[in-house]
Structures are given as structure tokens and as C-alpha cells.
mmCIF file of the N, C-alpha and C atoms, coordinates in Angstrom:
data_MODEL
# 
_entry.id   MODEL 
# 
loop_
_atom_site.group_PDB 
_atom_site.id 
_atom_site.type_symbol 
_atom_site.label_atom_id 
_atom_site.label_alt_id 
_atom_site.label_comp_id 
_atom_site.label_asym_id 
_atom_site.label_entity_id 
_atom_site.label_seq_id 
_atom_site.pdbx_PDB_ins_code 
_atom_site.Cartn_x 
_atom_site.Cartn_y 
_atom_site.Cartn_z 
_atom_site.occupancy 
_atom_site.B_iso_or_equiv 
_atom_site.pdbx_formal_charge 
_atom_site.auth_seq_id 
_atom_site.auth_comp_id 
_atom_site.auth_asym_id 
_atom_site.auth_atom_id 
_atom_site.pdbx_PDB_model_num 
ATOM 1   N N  . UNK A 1 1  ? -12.052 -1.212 -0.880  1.00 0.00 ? 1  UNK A N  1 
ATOM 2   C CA . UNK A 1 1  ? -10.911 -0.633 -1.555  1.00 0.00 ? 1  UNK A CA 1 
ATOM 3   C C  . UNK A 1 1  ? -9.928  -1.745 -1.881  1.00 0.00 ? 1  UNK A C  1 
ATOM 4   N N  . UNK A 1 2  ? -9.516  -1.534 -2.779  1.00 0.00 ? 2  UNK A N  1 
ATOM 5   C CA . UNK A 1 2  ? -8.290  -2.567 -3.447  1.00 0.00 ? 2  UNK A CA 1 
ATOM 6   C C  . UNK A 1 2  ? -7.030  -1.743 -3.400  1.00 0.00 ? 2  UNK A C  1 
ATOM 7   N N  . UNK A 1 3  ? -6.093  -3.056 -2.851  1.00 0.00 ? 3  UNK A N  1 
ATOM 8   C CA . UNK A 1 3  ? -5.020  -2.000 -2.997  1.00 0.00 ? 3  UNK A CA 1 
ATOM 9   C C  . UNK A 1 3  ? -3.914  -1.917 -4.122  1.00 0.00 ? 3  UNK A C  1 
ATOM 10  N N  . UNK A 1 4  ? -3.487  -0.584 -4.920  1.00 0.00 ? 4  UNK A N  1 
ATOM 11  C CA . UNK A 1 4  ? -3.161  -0.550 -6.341  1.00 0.00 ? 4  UNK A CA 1 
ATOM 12  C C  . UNK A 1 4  ? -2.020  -1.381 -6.200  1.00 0.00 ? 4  UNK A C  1 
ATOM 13  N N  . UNK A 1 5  ? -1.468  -2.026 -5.796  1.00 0.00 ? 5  UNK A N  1 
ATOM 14  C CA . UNK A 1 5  ? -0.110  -2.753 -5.853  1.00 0.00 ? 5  UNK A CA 1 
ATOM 15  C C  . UNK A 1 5  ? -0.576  -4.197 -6.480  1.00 0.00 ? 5  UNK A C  1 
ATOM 16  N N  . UNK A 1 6  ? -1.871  -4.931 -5.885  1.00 0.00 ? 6  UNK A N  1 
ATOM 17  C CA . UNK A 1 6  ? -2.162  -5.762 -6.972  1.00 0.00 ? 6  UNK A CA 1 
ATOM 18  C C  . UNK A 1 6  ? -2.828  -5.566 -8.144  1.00 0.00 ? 6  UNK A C  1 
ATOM 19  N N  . UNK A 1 7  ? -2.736  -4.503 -8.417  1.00 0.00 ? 7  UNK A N  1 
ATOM 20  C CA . UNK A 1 7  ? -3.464  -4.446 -10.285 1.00 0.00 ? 7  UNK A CA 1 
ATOM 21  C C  . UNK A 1 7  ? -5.053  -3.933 -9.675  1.00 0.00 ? 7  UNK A C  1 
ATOM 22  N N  . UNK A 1 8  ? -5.606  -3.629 -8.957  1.00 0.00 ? 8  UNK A N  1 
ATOM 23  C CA . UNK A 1 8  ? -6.793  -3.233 -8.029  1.00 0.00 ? 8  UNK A CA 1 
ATOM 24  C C  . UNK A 1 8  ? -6.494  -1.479 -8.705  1.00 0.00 ? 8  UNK A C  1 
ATOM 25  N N  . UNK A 1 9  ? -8.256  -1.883 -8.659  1.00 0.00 ? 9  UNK A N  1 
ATOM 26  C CA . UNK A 1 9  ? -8.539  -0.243 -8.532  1.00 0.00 ? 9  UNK A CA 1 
ATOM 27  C C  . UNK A 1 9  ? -8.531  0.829  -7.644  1.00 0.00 ? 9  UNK A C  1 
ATOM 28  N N  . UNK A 1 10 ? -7.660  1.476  -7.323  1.00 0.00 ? 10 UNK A N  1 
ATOM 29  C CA . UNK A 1 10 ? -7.721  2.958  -6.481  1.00 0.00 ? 10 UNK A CA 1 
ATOM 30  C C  . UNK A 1 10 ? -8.126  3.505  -6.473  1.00 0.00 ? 10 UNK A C  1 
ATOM 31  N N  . UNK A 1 11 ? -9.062  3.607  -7.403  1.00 0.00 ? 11 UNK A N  1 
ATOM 32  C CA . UNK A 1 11 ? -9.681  4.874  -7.391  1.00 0.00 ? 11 UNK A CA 1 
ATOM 33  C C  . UNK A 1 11 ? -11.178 4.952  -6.619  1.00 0.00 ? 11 UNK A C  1 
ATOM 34  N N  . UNK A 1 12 ? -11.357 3.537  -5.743  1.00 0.00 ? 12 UNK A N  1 
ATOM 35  C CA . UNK A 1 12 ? -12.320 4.063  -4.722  1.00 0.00 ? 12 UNK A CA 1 
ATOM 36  C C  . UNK A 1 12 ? -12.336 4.282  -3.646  1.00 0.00 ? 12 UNK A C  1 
ATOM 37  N N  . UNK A 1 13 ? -10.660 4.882  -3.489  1.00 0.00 ? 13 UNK A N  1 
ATOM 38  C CA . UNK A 1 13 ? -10.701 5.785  -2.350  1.00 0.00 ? 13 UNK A CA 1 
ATOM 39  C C  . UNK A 1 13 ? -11.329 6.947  -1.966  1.00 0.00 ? 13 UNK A C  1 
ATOM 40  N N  . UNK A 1 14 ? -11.950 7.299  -0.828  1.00 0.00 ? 14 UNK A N  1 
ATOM 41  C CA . UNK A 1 14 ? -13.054 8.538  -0.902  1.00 0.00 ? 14 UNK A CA 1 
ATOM 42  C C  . UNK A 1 14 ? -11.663 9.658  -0.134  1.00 0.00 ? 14 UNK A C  1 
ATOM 43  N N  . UNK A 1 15 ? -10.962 9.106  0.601   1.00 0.00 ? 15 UNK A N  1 
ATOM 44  C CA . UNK A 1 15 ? -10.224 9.983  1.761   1.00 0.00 ? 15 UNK A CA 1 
ATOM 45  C C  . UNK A 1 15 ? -9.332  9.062  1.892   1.00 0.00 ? 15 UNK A C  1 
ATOM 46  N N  . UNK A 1 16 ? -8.283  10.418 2.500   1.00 0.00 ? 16 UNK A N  1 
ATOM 47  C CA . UNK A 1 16 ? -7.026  9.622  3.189   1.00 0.00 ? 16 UNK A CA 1 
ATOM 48  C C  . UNK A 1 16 ? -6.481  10.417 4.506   1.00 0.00 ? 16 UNK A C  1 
ATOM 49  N N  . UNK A 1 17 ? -6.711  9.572  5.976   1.00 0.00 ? 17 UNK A N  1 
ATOM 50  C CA . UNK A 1 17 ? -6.414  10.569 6.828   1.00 0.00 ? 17 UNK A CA 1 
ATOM 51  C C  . UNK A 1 17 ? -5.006  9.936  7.829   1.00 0.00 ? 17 UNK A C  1 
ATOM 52  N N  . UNK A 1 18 ? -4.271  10.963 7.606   1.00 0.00 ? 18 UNK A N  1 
ATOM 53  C CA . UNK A 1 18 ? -2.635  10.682 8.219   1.00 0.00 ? 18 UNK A CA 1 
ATOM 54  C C  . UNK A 1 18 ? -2.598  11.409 9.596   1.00 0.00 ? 18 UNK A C  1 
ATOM 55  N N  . UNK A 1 19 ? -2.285  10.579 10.961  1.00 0.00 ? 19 UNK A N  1 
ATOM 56  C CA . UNK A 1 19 ? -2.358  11.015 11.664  1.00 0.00 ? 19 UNK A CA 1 
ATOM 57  C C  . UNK A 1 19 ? -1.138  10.192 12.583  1.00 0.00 ? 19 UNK A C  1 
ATOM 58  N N  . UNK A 1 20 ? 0.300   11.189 12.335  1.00 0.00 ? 20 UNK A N  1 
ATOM 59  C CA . UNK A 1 20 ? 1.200   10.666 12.370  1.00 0.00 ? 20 UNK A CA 1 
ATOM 60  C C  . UNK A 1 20 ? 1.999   10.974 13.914  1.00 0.00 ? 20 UNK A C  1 
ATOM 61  N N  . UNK A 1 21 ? 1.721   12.365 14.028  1.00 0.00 ? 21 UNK A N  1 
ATOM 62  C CA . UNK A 1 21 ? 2.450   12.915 15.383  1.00 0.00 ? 21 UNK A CA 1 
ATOM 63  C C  . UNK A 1 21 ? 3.357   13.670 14.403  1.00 0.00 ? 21 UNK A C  1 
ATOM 64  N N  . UNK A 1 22 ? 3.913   14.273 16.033  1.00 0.00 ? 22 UNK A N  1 
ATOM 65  C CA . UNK A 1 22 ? 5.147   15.799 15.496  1.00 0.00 ? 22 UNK A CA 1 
ATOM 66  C C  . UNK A 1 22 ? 6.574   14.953 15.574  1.00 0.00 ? 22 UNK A C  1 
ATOM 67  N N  . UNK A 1 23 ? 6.610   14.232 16.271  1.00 0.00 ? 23 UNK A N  1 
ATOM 68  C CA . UNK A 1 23 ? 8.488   13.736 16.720  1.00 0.00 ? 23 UNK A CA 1 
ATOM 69  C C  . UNK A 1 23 ? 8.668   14.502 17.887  1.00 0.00 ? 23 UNK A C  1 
ATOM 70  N N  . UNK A 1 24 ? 8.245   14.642 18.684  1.00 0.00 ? 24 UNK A N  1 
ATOM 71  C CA . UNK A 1 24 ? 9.071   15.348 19.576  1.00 0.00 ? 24 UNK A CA 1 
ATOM 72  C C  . UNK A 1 24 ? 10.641  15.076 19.543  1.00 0.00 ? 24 UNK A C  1 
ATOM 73  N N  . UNK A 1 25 ? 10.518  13.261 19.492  1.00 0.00 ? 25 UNK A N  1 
ATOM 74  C CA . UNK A 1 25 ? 12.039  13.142 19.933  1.00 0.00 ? 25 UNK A CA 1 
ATOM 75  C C  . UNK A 1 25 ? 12.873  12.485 19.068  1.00 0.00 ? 25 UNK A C  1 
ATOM 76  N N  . UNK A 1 26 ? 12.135  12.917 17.964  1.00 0.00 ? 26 UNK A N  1 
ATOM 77  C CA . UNK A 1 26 ? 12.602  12.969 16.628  1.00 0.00 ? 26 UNK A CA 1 
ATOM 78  C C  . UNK A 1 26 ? 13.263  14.495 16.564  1.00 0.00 ? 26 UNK A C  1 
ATOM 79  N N  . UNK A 1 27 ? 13.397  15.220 17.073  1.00 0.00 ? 27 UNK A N  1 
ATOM 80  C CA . UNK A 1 27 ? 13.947  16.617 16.996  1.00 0.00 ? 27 UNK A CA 1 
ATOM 81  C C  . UNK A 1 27 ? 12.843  17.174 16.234  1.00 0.00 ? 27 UNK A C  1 
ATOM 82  N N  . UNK A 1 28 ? 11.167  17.382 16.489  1.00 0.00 ? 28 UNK A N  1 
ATOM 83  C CA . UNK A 1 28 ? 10.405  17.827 15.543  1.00 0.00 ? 28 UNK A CA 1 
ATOM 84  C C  . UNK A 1 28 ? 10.111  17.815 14.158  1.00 0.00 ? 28 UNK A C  1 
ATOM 85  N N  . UNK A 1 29 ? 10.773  16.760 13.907  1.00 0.00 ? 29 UNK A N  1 
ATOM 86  C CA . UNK A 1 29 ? 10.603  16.054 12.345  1.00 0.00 ? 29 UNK A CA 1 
ATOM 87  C C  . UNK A 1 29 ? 9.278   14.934 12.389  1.00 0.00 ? 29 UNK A C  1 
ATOM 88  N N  . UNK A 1 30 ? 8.621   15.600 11.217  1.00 0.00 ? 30 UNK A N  1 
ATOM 89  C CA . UNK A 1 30 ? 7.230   15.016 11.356  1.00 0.00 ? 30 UNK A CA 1 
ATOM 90  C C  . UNK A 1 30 ? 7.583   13.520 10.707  1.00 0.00 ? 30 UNK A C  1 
ATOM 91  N N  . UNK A 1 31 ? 7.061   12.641 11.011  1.00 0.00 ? 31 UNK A N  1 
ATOM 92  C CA . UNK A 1 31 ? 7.069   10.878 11.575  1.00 0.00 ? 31 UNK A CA 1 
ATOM 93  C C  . UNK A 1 31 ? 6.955   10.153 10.007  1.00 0.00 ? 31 UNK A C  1 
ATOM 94  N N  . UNK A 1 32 ? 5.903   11.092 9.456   1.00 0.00 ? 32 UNK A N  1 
ATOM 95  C CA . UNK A 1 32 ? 5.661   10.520 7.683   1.00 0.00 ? 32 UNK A CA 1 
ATOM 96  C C  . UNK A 1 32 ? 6.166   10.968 6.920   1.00 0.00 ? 32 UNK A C  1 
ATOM 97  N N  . UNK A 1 33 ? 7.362   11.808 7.114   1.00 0.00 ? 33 UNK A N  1 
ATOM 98  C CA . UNK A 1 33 ? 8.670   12.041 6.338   1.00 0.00 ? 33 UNK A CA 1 
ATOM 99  C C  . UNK A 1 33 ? 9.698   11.615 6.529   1.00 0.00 ? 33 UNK A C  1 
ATOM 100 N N  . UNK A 1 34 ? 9.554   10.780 7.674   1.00 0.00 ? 34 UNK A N  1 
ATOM 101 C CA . UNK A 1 34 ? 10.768  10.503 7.727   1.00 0.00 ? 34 UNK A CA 1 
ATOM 102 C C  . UNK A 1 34 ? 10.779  8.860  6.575   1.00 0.00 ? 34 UNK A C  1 
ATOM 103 N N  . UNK A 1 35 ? 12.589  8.645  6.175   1.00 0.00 ? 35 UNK A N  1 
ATOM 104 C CA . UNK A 1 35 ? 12.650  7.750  5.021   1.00 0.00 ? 35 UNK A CA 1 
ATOM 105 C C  . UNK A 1 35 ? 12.442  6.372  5.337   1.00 0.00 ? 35 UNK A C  1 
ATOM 106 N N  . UNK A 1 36 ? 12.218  5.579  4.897   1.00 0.00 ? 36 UNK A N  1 
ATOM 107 C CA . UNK A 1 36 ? 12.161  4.173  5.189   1.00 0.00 ? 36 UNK A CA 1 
ATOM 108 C C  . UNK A 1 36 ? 11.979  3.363  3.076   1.00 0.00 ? 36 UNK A C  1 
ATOM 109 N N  . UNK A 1 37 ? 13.035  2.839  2.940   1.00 0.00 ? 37 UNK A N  1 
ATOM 110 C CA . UNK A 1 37 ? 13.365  2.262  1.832   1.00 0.00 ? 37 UNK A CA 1 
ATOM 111 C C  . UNK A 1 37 ? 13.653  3.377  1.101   1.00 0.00 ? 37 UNK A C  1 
ATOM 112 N N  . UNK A 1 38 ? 13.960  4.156  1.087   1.00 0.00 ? 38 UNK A N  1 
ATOM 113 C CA . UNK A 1 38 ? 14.066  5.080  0.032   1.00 0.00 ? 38 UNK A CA 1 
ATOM 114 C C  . UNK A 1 38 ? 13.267  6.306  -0.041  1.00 0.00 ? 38 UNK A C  1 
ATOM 115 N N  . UNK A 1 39 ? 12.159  6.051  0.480   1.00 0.00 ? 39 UNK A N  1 
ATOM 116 C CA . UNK A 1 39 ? 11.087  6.562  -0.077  1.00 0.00 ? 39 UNK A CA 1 
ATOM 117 C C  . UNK A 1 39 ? 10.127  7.188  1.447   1.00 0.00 ? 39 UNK A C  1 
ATOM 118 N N  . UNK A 1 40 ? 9.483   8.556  1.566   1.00 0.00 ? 40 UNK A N  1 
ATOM 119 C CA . UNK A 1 40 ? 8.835   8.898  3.007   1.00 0.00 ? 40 UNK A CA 1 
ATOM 120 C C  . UNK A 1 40 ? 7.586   7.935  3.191   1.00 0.00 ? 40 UNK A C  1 
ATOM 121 N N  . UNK A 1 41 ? 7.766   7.726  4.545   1.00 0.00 ? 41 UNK A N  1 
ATOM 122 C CA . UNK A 1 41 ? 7.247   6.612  5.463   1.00 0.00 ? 41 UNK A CA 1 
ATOM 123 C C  . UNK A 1 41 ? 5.309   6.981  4.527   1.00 0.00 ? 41 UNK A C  1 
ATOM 124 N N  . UNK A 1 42 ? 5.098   7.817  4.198   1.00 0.00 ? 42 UNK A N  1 
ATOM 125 C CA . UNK A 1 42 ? 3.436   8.468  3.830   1.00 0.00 ? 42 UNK A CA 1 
ATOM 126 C C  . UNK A 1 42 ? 3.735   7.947  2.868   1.00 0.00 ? 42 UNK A C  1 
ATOM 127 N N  . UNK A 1 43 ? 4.635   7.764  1.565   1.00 0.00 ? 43 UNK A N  1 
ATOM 128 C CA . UNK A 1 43 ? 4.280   7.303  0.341   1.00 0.00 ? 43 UNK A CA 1 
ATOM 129 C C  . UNK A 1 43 ? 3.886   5.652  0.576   1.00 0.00 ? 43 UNK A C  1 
ATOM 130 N N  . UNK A 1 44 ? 4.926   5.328  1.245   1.00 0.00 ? 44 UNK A N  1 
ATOM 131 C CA . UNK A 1 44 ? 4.543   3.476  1.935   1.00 0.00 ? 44 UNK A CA 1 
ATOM 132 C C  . UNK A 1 44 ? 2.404   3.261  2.197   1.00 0.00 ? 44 UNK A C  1 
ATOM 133 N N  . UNK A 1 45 ? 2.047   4.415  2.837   1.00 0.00 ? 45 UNK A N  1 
ATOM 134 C CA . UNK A 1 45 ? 0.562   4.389  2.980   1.00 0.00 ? 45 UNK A CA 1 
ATOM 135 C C  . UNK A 1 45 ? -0.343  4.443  2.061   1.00 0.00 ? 45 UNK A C  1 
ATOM 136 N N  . UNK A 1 46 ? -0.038  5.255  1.307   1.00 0.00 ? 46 UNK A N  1 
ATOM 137 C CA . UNK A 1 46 ? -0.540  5.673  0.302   1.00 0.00 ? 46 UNK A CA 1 
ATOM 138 C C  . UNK A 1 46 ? -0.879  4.693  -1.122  1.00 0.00 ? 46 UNK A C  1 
# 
């Protein structure tokens, strides 16, 4: 897989598996929503 940020093709991704946790002590705010630059922590993965 290439990753699309250098001009690489994405599209041979088969799957994408997020396995982030709940937050407990985050007050139950799930972990890949929470923000980081602007933008939820899952779009950064993605």
C-alpha cells in the first residue's frame, strides 16, 4: 500500500480496521474522535 499523501495509489487498500477503545477516562468519548489538528484523530489514519 502507498500512502495517498505522496501522490501513491490508495486504492489498494483491501480494509481498514480501527481499534481505538471507549475513553473511559475520557468521559466515554470514543479516542478517534477526539480532535488533534483540526481534524478527528481517524481522519489522521486514514
Amino acid at each position: 500500500m502507498t500512502d495517498s499523501h505522496d501522490g501513491g495509489d490508495a486504492s489498494a487498500v483491501a480494509g481498514l480496521l480501527l481499534a481505538a477503545g471507549g475513553g473511559r477516562r475520557l468521559g466515554g468519548r470514543p479516542k478517534a474522535l477526539l480532535p488533534h489538528r483540526g481534524r478527528p484523530l481517524v481522519e489522521h489514519a486514514v
